[in-house]
C-alpha positions in Angstrom: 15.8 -10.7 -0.5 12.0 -9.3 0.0 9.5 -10.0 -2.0 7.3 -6.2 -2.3 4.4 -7.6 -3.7 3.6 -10.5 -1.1 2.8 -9.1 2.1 5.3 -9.3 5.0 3.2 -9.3 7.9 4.1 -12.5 10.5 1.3 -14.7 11.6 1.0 -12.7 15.1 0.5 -9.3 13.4 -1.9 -11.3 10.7 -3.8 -12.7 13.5 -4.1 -9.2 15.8 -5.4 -7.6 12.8 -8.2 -10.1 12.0 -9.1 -10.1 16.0 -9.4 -6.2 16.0 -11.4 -6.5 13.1 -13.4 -8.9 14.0 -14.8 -7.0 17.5 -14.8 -4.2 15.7 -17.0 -4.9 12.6 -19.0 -7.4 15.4 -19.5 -4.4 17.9 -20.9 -2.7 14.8 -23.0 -5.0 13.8 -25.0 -5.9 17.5 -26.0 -1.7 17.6 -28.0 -2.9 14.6 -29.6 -6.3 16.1 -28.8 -6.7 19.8 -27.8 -10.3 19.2 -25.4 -12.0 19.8 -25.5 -15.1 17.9 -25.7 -13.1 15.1 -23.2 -10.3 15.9 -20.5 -12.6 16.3 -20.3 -14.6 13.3 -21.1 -12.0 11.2 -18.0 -10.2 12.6 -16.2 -13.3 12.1 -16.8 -13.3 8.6 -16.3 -9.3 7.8 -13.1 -9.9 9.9 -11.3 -12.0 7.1 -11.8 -9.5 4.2 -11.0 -6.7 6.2 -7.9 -8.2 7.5 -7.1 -9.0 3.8 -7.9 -5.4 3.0 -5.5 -4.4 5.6 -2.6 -6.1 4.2 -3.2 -5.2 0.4 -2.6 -1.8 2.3 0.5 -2.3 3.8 1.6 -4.0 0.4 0.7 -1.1 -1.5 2.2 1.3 0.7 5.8 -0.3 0.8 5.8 -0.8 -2.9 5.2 3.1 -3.1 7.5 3.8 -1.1 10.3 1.9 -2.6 9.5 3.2 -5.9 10.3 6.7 -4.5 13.8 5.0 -3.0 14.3 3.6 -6.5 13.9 7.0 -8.3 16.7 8.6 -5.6 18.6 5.8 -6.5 18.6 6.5 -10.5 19.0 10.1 -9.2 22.2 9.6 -7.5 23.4 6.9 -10.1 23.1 9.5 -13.0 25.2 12.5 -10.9 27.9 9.6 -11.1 27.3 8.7 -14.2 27.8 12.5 -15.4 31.2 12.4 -13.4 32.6 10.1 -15.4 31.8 6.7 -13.4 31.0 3.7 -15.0 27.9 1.7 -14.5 29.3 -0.7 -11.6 30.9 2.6 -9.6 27.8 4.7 -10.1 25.7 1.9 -8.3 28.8 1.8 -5.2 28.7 5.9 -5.6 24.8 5.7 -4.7 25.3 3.2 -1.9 27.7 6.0 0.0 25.2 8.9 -0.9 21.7 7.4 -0.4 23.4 6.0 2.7 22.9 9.7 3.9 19.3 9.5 3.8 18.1 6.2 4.0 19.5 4.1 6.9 21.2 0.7 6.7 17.9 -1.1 7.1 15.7 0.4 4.3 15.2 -1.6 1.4 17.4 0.6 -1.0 20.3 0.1 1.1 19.4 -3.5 1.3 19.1 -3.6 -2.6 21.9 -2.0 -3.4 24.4 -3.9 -1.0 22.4 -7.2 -2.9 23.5 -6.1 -6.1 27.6 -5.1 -5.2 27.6 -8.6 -3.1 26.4 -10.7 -6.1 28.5 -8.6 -8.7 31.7 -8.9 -7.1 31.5 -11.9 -5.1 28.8 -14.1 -7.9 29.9 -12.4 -11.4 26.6 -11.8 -11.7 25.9 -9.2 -14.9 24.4 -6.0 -13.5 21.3 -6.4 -15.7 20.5 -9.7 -14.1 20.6 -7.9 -10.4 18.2 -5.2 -12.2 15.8 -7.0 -13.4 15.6 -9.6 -10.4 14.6 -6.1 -8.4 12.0 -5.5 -11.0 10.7 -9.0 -10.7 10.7 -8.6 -6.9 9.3 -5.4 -5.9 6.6 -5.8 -8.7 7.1 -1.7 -9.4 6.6 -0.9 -13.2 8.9 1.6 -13.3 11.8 -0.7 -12.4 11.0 -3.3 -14.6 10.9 -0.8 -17.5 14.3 0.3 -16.4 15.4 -3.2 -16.0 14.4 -4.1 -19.8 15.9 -0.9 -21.3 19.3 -1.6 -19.2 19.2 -5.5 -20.4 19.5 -4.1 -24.0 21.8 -1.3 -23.7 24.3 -3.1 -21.0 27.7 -2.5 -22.5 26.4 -1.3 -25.7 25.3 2.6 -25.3 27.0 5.8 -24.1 23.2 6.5 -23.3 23.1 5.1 -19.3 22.7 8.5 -17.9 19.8 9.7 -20.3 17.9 6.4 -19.6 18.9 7.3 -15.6 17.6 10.4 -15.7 14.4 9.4 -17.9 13.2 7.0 -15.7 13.8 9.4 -12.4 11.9 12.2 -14.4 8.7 9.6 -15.4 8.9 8.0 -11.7 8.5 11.8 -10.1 6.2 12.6 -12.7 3.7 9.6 -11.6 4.5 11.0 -7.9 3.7 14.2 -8.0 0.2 13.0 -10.3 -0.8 10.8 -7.5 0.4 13.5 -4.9 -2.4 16.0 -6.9 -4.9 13.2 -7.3 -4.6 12.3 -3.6 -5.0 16.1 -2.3 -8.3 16.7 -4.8 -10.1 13.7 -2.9 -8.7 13.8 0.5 -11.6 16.5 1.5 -14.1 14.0 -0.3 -12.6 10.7 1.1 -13.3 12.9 4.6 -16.8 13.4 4.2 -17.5 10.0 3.0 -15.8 8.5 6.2 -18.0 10.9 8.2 -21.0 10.3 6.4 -20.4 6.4 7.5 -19.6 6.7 11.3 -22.8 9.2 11.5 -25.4 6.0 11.5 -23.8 4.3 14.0 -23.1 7.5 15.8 -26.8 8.5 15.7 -27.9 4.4 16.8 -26.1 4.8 19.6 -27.4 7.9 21.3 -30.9 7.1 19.8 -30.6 3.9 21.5 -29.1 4.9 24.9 -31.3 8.3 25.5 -34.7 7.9 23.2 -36.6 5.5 26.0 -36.8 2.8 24.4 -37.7 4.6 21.0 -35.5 2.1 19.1 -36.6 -1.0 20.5 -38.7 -2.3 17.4 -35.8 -2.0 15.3 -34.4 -4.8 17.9 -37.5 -6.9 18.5 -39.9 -7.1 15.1 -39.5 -8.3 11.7 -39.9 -5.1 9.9 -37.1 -3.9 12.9 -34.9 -6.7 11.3 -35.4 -6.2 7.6 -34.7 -2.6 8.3 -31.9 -3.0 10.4 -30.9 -5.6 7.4 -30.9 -2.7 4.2 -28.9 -0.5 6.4 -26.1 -2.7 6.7 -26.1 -3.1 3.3 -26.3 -0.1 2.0 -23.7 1.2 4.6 -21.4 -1.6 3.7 -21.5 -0.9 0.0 -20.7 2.9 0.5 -17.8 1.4 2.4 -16.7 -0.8 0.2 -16.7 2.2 -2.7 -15.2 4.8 -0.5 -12.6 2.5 -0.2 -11.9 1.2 -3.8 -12.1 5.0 -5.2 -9.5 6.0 -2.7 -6.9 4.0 -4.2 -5.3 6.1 -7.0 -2.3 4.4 -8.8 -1.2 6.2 -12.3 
């Protein structure tokens, strides 16, 4: 079974990324020198981070995304529960419905076949199959229902309040991060704009001003200039980036 937290992402795809990246951040780079010696390991080296960057994405993005597949799980494990199922049925009851909306290749189908295979087949408790989830996805919320469910297993008439709990704090923390997210796209916007502008500017500066940019290529005040630019660019990169990753 997947591990949510450890990226996914085959050697190929690893590789393709860190190339793109590489030219990329290396194209980038030369409008500021015109050289190549210099454009090229440089790019090299931003490459690696950024392809690292990439992947923390990705990472971040499927763990969301499960926790949203885990709270329609609970969801439909608590209608059953209010039917009358046990715990066992209500988790076979959620295979058949989710199975609606997710298809057999999502990783709530996946887990949920995981669980009914090991249970019937292994003996394992249900708890155990909970909280290896929890330990695998590396989503909070799961591991908090995981450790609630290890101490009420077979004890509590209380499964569907602590369902419907931990669906209620999972879309809580959603719909949060849904509001953060919309109050800074318009900002995140204008930051991304405000960093393609220089480069933007370079480049038409450099193509159509006669050769009004060619002592930022050729002199040592050119280079130091050229130098602090980079710099400062790259480090409103590197915060537009950071403060655009909202987790609650």
């Amino acid at each position: 079974m997947p591990i949510y937290y450890v990226s996914n992402m085959t050697k190929i795809h690893k590789l393709a990324v860190f190339i793109i990246s590489a030219l990329v951040l290396g194209f980038l780079v030369f409008m500021f020198y015109h050289l190549i010696f210099v454009s090229i390991p440089v790019g090299i080296l931003l490459g690696v981070p950024a392809e690292k960057l990439y992947e923390r994405r990705l990472i971040k993005q499927r763990q969301k995304k499960f926790r949203i597949q885990f709270k329609d799980f609970l969801e439909s494990m608590a209608v059953a529960v209010r039917a009358g199922n046990v715990d066992y049925q209500a988790i076979k009851y959620a295979r058949t419905d989710l199975s609606l909306i997710y298809n057999e290749t999502s990783d709530i189908i996946m887990e949920i076949d995981n669980i009914i295979n090991k249970y019937e087949k292994g003996g394992i408790k249900i708890s155990e199959l909970f909280r290896d989830i929890a330990d695998r996805s590396g989503v909070e919320d799961a591991a908090d229902f995981a450790s609630v469910y290890e101490v009420i297993e077979g004890k509590s008439d209380r499964f569907e309040e602590i369902l419907t709990h931990t669906r209620d704090v999972i879309a809580e923390k959603c719909e949060i991060e849904q509001e953060i997210e919309t109050v800074i796209t318009e900002a995140k916007s204008e930051a991304y704009v405000m960093l393609v502008m220089p480069f933007i500017i370079l480049a038409i500066i450099t193509v159509a001003g006669g050769g009004l940019m060619d002592s930022l290529f050729t002199t040592f005040n050119g280079r130091v200039a050229a130098t602090i630019s980079m710099i400062l660019i790259s480090i409103a990169a590197t915060v537009t980036v950071l403060t655009g990753n909202v987790e609650v």
